[in-house]
C-alpha positions in Angstrom: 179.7 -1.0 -46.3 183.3 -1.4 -46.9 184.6 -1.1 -50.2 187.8 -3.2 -51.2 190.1 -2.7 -54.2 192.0 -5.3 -55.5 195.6 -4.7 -56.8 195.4 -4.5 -60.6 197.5 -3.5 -63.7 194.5 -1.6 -65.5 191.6 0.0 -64.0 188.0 -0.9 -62.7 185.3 0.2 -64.9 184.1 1.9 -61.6 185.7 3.5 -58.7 185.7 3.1 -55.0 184.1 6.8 -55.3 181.5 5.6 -58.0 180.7 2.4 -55.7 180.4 4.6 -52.7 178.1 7.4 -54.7 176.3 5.0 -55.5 175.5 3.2 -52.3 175.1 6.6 -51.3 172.3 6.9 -53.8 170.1 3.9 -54.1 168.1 2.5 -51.4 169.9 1.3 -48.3 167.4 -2.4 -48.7 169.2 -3.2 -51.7 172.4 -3.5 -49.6 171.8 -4.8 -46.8 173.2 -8.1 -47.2 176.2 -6.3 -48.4 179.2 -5.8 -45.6 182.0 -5.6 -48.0 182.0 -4.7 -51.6 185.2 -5.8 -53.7 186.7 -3.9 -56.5 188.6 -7.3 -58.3 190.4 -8.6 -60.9 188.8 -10.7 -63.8 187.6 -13.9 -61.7 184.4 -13.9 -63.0 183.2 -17.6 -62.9 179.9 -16.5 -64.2 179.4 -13.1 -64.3 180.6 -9.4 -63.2 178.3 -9.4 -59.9 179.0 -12.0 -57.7 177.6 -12.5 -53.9 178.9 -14.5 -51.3 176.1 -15.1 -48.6 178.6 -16.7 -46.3 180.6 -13.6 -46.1 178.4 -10.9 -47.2 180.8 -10.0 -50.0 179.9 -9.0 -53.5 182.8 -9.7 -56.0 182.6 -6.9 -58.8 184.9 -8.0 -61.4 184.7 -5.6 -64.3 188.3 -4.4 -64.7 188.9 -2.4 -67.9 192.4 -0.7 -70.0 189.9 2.5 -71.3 187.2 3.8 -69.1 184.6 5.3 -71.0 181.2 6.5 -70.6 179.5 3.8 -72.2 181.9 1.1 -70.2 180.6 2.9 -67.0 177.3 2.3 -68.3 177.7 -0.9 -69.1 179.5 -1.6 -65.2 176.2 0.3 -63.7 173.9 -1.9 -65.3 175.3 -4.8 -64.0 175.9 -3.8 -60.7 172.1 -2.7 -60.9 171.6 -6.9 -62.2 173.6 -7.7 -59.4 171.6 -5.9 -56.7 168.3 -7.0 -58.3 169.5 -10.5 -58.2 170.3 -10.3 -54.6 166.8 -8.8 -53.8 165.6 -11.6 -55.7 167.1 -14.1 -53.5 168.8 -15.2 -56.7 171.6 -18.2 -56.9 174.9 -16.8 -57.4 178.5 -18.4 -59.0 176.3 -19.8 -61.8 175.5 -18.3 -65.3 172.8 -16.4 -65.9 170.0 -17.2 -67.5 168.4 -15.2 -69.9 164.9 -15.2 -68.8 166.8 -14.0 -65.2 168.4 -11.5 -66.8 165.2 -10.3 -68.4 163.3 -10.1 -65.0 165.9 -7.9 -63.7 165.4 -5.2 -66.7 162.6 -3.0 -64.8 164.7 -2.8 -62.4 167.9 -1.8 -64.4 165.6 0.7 -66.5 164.2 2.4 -63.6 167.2 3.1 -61.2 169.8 3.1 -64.4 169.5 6.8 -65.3 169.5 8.2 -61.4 172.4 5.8 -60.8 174.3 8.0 -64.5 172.7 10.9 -63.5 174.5 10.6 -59.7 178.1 9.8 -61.4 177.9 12.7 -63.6 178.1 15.2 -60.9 181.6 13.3 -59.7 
């Protein structure tokens, strides 16, 4: 998978060596309709994880002036959102719904700490 950062004045909340770590990390299903995975500035139209199936891209938009540990937390779980979504089939460029959100949480919960656990030892 390619990884793609987009010029920015500030930061991303994660970076190309968290993303890779982490692809490193989880399952290899959970990206395989992933080719590229792009680090970009705040065009969220709906929310921080955005895939487009016609280009295999996800859009990660989470850029940030302080990185902190809680705002890598905070990216991590919505990456994790992001990935469950795409396992889920899920529609993308629209807001999510709550009750979508919520489906996603055993999923977030179960892979949330390995996914800290792997960027600690960065």
């Amino acid at each position: 998978m390619r990884i793609v950062i987009q010029n920015h004045k500030d930061q991303y909340a994660l970076s190309r060596r968290q993303v890779k770590a982490l692809h490193e990390m989880l399952p290899s299903f959970l990206w395989e309709k992933v080719q590229e995975f792009h680090l970009c500035d705040d065009h969220r139209r709906s929310e921080a994880f955005e895939y487009s199936a016609t280009n295999k891209i996800v859009l990660f938009s989470f850029p940030v002036k302080e990185k902190t540990p809680s705002i890598v937390e905070c990216a991590v779980q919505e990456l994790l959102v992001g990935l469950a979504r795409l396992r889920n089939n899920s529609e993308f460029f629209v807001p999510l719904r709550r009750q979508e959100r919520e489906e996603c949480q055993s999923f977030v919960e179960e892979w949330l700490p390995k996914c800290l656990e792997t960027l600690s030892k960065l």
